[in-house]
Structures are given as structure tokens and as C-alpha cells.
N, C-alpha and C positions, 0 to 999 in steps of 0.2 A: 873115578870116572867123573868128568864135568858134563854138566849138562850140554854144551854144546857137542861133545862127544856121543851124547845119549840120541841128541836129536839126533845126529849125523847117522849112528848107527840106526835108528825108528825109521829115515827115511829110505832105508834097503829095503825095509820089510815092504809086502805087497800091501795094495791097500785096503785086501779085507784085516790081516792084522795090523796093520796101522789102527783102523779102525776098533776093531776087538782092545787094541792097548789104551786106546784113549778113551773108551769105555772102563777100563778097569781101573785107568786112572781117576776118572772123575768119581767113581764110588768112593775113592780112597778118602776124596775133599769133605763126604756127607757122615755123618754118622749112623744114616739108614741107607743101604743102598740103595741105587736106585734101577728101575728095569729097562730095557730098550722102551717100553712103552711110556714110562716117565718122561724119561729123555726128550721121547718125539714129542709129549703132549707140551712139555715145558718149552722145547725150543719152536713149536708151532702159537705159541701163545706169544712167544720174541719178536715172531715172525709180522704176525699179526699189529703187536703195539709199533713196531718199526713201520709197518708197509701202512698205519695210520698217523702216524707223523711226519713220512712223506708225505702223504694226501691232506695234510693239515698244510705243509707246508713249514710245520717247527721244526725241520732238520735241512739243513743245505747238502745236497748230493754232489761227489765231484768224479770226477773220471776215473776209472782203474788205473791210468798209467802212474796218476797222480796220487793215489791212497798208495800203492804200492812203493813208489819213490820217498813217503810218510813213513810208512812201515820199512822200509830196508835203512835210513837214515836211524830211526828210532831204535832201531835192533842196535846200527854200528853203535849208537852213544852208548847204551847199556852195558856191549861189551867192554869198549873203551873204558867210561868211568865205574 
């Protein structure tokens, strides 16, 4: 099975197990696992340095249509090369 097979299959699942998978995925990355409440504290902490470098002004913001058309372009190359 390739991974774009994987995805394709992950994205039939609903999305509390979507979500449950990609929790179980991410312990896989750590040698401690980690708990839903790591997670939160860790990705609230992302949240926070990003939403102050908007307000700093060190990061330039661009439109969804436009990150999205980034990200699907950027996916084709990968698969391609």
C-alpha cells in the first residue's frame, strides 16, 4: 500500500477517527507518548507564537485561495518527482 492509497483510504473514515488516527500517528514520531492534553498545550503554545508574529508583523498572511493553490501545486511536484 502507498501512502497516497493510505490517505485516500484515512479520508473515508469519519472524522472522529480521522482524528483518533492521527493521534496515534503522532505518538509513533515521539519516544514518550504524548496525551490529548500535551497535544492541546503544545499546539496552543503554536498558536500563540504564530498569532504574535502576525501582530509583530514578521510573517506575511495571504489568502486561502492562494495557500491552497501552494499547497495542491506542492503536493503535484512531490508526487511527480
Amino acid at each position: 500500500m502507498t501512502v497516497d492509497q493510505l490517505l485516500h483510504d484515512a479520508m473515508e473514515l469519519s472524522p472522529d477517527e480521522r482524528a483518533a488516527l492521527a493521534y496515534t500517528l503522532i505518538d509513533t514520531l515521539d519516544d514518550a507518548p504524548a496525551t490529548s492534553e500535551e497535544v492541546g498545550r503544545v499546539w496552543a503554545e503554536e498558536v500563540q507564537r504564530r498569532r504574535e508574529a502576525i501582530r509583530k508583523g514578521d510573517v506575511q498572511l495571504i489568502p486561502w485561495d492562494e495557500a491552497r493553490e501552494r499547497l495542491r501545486r506542492d503536493l503535484a511536484e512531490r508526487r511527480c518527482g
